[in-house]
C-alpha positions in Angstrom: 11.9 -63.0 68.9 11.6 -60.2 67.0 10.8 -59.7 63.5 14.1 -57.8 61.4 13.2 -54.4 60.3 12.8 -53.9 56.8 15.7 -52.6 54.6 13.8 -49.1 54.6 13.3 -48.9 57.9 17.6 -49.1 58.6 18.1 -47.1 56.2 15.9 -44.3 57.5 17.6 -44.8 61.0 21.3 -44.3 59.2 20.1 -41.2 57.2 19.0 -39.6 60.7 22.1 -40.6 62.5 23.7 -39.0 59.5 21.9 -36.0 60.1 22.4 -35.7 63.6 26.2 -36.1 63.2 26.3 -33.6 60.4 24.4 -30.8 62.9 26.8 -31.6 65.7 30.2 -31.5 63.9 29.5 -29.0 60.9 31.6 -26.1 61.3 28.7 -24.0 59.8 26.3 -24.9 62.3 27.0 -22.6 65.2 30.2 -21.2 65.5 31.5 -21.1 69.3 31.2 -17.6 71.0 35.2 -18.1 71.5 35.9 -17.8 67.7 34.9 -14.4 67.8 38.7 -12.6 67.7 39.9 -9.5 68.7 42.0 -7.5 66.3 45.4 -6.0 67.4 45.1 -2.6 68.6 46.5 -1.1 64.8 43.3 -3.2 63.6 44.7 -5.6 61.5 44.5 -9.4 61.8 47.7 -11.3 63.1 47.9 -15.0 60.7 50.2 -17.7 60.8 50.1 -18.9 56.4 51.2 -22.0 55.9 48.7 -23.0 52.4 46.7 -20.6 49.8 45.0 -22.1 46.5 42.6 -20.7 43.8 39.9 -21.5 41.7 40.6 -19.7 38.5 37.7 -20.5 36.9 34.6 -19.9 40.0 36.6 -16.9 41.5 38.7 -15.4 39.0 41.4 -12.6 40.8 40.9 -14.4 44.1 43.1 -16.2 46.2 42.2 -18.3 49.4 45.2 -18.0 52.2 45.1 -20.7 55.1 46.5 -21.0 58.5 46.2 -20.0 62.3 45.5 -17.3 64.5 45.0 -16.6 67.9 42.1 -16.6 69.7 43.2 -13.8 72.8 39.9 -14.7 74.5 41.5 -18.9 74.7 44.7 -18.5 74.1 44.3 -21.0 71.4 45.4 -20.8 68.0 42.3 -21.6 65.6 41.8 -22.4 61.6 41.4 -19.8 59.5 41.0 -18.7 55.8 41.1 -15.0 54.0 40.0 -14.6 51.4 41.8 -12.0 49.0 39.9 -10.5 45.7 40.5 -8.1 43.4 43.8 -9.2 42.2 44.5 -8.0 39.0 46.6 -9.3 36.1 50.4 -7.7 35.3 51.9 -7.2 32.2 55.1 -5.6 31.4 55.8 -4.3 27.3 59.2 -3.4 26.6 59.3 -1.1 23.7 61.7 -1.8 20.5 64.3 0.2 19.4 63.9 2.4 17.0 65.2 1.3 13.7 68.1 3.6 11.8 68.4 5.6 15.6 71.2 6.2 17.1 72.6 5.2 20.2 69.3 3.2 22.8 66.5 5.3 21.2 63.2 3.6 22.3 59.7 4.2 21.2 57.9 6.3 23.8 55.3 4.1 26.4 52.4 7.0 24.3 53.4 4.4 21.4 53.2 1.5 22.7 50.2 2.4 24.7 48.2 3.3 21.6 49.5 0.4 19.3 48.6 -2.2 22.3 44.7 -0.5 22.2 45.3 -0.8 18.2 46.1 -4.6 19.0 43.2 -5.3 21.3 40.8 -4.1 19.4 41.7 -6.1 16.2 42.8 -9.3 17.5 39.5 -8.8 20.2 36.5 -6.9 18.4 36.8 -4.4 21.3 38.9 -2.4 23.6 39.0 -3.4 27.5 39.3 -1.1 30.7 42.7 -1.3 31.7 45.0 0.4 33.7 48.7 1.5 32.7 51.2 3.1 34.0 55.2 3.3 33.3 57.6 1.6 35.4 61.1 0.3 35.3 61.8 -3.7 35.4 65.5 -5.7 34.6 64.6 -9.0 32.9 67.8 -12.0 32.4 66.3 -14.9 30.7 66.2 -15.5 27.0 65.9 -11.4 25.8 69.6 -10.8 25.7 71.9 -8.3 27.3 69.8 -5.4 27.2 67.3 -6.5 29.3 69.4 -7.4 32.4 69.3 -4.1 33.5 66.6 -1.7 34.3 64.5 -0.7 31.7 61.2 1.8 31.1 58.7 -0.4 30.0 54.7 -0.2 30.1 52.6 -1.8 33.2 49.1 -2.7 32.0 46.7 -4.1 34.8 43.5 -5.6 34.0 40.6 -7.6 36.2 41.0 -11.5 36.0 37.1 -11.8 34.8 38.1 -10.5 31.4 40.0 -13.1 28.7 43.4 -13.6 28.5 44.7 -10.3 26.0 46.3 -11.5 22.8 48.9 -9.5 22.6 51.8 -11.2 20.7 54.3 -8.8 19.8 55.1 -10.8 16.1 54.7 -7.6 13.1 54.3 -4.8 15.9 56.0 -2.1 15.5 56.9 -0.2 18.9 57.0 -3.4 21.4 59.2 -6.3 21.5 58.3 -8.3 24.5 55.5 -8.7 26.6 55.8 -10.4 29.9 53.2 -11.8 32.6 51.1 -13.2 30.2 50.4 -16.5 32.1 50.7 -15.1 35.7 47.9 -16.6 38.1 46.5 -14.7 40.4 48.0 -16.8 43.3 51.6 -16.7 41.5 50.9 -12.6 41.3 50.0 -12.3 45.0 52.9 -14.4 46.2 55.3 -12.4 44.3 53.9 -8.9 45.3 53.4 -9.5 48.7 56.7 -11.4 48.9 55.2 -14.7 50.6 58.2 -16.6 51.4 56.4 -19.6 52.5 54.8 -20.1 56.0 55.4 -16.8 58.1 53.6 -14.5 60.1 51.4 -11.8 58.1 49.2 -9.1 59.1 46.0 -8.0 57.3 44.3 -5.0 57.4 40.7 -3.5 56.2 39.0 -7.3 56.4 35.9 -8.3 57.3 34.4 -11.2 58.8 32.8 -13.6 57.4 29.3 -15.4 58.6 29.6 -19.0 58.6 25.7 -19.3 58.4 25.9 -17.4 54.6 29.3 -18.4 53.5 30.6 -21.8 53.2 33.5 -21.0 51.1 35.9 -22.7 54.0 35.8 -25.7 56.5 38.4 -23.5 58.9 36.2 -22.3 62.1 36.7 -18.3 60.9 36.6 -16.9 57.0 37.9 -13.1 56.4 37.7 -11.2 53.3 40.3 -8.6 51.8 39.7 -6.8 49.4 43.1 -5.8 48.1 46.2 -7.7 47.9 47.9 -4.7 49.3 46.1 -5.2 52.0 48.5 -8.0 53.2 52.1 -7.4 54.9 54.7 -10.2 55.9 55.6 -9.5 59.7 58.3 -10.4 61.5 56.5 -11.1 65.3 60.0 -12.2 67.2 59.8 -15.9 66.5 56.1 -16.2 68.3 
């Protein structure tokens, strides 16, 4: 009989079963030469969504986006993930009337514009980069009848790295409201792209994604987009 191998001994034999069965089923470790896809002839990148999520805090202005897509060389649908950065914060400042004017005088977006850099800097030491622009919006909860229909107001983008702005309108004197304060990234993309729910999209200017270097995913293939624009809903006959 025998003698029972000591307690270091099994546990040296389970740490390289471990191993072995980490090397075998890690997605990392090899992709298949079938994941490799083929783009449609436009390009772009035919995905079945069904799930996205984000990590505010490790990738600021990025959202993950998970489902399927075909792999034309198996005909077999596969796990993927695509990843989409550079998604920028929204808000929208709707200028005040101007007091003792007659009729809907607003202040000009040049006034607002200036007083919301005036605001910045004093509430945050400095001035940030961002990017405005005007634009019209219609608004129905909670700001009264004025704001249910279309009205100018100020677009200011702004990267998801930098702070939340503090940009309360109390004692200003050209803006009333300010809207999209609290936006996530993942709320911003869904309601620009217009992400119904699961649905066919197609993505263009992406890149792949080495397994070996990048284990941002456990889906066999991992894309990268750039720009939220870069996504379109699809409608691919009920495939």
């Amino acid at each position: 009989r025998r003698p029972p191998r000591s307690t270091q001994s099994r546990s040296s034999a389970a740490s390289d079963v471990y191993k072995r069965q980490i090397q075998t089923s890690s997605p990392y470790v090899q992709l298949p030469k079938s994941s490799v896809l083929t783009p449609e002839d436009d390009g772009t990148l035919e995905m079945f969504w069904f799930d996205a999520y984000e990590d505010p805090v490790a990738f600021p202005g990025t959202v993950f986006i998970y489902g399927k897509v075909l792999n034309k060389k198996t005909n077999n649908y596969e796990s993927c993930c695509v990843q989409v950065k550079n998604i920028e914060r929204q808000l929208f400042i709707f200028p005040k009337k101007r007091e003792n004017s007659v009729g809907d005088q607003y202040y000009d977006l040049a006034e607002v514009s200036s007083e919301l850099e005036n605001t910045i800097r004093i509430k945050h030491g400095k001035v940030y980069k961002l990017k405005r622009r005007p634009c019209k919006k219609s608004y129905c909860f909670s700001l009264g009848a004025d704001h249910c229909k279309d009205q100018e107001c100020l677009q200011v983008s702004y990267a998801f790295n930098l702070p939340v702005l503090d940009v309360e309108p109390r004692g200003t004197k050209s803006f009333k409201y300010v809207l999209g304060t609290t936006h996530t990234a993942l709320e911003l993309l869904i309601l620009e792209r217009d992400l119904m729910g699961p649905e066919w999209v197609s993505i263009k200017n992406f890149e792949v994604v080495s397994k070996q270097n990048d284990k941002l995913s456990w889906c066999c293939l991992l894309y990268t987009s750039d720009a939220a624009d870069d996504l379109l809903c699809v409608d691919l006959g009920g495939r």
